[in-house]
C-alpha positions, 0 to 999 in steps of 0.5 A: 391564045397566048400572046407570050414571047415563046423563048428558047434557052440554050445553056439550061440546067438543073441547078447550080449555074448562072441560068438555074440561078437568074434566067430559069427563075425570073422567066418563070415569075413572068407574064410576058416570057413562055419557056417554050424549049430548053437546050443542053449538051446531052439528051438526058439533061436536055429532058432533066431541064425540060421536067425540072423547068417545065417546058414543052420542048428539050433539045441537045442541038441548039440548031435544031432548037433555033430551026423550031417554028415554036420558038420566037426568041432565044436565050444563050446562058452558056459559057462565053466561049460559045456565045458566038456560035448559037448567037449567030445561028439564032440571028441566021434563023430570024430569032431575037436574042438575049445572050450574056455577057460578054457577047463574044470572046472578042470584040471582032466576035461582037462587032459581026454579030451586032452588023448580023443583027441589025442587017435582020432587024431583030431585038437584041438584049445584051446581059448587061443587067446593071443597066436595069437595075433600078437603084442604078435607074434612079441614080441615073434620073437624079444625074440627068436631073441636075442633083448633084450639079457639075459632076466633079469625081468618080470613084468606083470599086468591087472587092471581090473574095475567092481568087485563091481557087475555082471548083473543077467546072470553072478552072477553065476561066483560068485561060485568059484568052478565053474571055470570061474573067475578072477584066472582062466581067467583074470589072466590065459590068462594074464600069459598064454601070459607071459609064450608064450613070455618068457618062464615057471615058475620053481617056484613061490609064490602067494597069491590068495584072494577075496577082495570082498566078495560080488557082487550086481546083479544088476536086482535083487538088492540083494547083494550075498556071493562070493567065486570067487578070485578077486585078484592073486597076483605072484612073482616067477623065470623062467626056465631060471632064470628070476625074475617075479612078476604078479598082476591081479586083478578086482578091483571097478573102474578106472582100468589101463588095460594091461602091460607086461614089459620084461627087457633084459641086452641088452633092454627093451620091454613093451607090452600094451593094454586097457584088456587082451591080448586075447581081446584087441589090443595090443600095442609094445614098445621097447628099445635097450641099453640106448635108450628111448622106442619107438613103435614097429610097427607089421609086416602085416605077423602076422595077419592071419584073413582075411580082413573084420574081425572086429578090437575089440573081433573078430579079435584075434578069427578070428586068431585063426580060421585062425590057427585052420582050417590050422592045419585041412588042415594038415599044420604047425600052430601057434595053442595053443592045448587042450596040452596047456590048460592042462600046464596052468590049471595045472599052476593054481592049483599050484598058488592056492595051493602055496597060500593055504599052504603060501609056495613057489612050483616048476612047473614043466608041 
């Protein structure tokens, strides 16, 4: 008998989404998740997903999904409008949950789901993946471990190509209200992974602003009106009095990618990679005294998927599902919560709020 976590993924597809990409790879190079159902908007790509992924079970409502008795978890990989609903309807029904980012449109969104949550007892993972990526592990470590001594400086940036036009299936992002977007995501993971790494803010600036005020769909030709931020732009102080200064953007062509620079009185340590953290490898340097920077390798310990779990989108996933289904199991993890969402949205409204008012704010979780 198999002692797997049978999950069940609302948001699976064929191919070409952020499920198809990450979660549908990394759950099938796992030893501890059965994809036991999947779940899509339509009852012939419900069994297209069902054939292509191998699961015994396909659904076009994710109610009746949730209601299963075969389903321990489930996974919610759909657009961030939608995480509220399913989500809730998941933790009604006494099911753990591993939802993307961002957990809800709104902080008020997040804030009930996570008091649901803990009221039912259940394990909640939030898809915030830099978190168990394991350079950023080991970053982490060697801060905790004194490397670099008394953090002095942070700085950290994600120049990010593409902002000039979006394919028909995700003009939708234009509409800031909806909450997926370069404020929210690009720039929530990228400081979510600072703040892991290093420590909270007490307090920042920050202008939030859309540089390009327009996208070309590009199935349809049209050029539409956009409300989205395309640039955030944070100088601020951490709780342990560092200076910080972040600046994520998307911007036409030609982007940079990741870096996240951390300068210590006793060092340096630099972190980098092609995206963002939650996506991306990620590459360690670090220095001690006067001493040039020089890779750090990462120790073996810190990755957690097990072997066969693609080296791309999946691998940071299949961390997570690592973490996720220990935690289940009752056992010590290194799993971010639908507690830590709730401190990062909250972190967000006071960036846009420090923006919209042109005054410095505390932050305080």
């Amino acid at each position: 008998m198999s002692n797997k976590i049978r999950l069940g993924l609302i948001g699976a597809s064929v191919s070409g989404t952020w499920s198809s990409r990450s979660h549908l790879p990394a759950i099938g190079a796992s030893d501890d998740v059965e994809l036991t159902a999947v779940c899509t908007t339509k009852p012939e790509s419900a069994e297209a997903a069902r054939k292509a992924h191998g699961a015994k079970l396909a659904f076009h409502d994710y109610n009746t999904m949730i209601a299963s008795p075969e389903i321990d978890a489930v996974a919610v990989v759909v657009r961030v409008p939608s995480h509220y609903g399913p989500t809730k309807a998941a933790l009604n029904a006494g099911k753990h949950v591993y939802c993307e980012w961002p957990l809800g449109r709104t902080t008020a969104e997040a804030e009930e789901l996570t008091a649901l949550a803990k009221a039912k007892g259940l394990v909640t993972a939030i898809g915030l993946q830099a978190r168990v990526n394991p350079a950023i592990l080991y970053l982490k470590e060697l801060i905790d471990a004194d490397y670099i001594g008394e953090i002095l400086a942070v700085h950290v940036s994600l120049m990010r190509e593409g902002v000039l036009s979006r394919p028909s299936n995700r003009v939708w992002q234009r509409d800031g209200s909806l909450g997926a977007n370069t404020l929210t995501i690009a720039n929530g993971h990228t400081i979510d992974a600072m703040r892991f790494a290093v420590g909270d803010f007490a307090s920042l600036s920050a202008v939030v602003t859309t540089q390009a005020k327009q996208w070309l769909d590009t199935g349809t030709k049209e050029w539409l009106d956009v409300t989205s931020p395309d640039n955030i732009l944070i100088g601020g102080r951490l709780a342990n009095g560092a200076v910080v200064s972040s600046h994520v953007n998307a911007i036409p062509y030609a982007g940079s990618g990741y870096r996240m620079e951390i300068y210590g009185r006793e060092g340096t340590l630099v972190a980098s990679g092609e995206d963002s953290p939650q996506i991306s490898h990620v590459f360690l340097h670090g220095a001690k005294g006067n001493n040039a920077l020089q890779p750090m390798p990462v120790p073996d310990r810190l990755t957690f998927a097990p072997a066969g779990t693609p080296d791309n989108e999946a691998m940071n996933v299949g961390q997570m599902y690592a973490q996720f289904t220990k935690a289940i199991g009752g056992g010590a993890s290194k799993l971010p919560n639908f507690e830590t969402a709730v401190g990062l949205h909250r972190l967000i409204d006071t960036i846009q709020r420090s923006s919209d008012t042109g005054r410095a704010m505390p932050f305080v979780i």
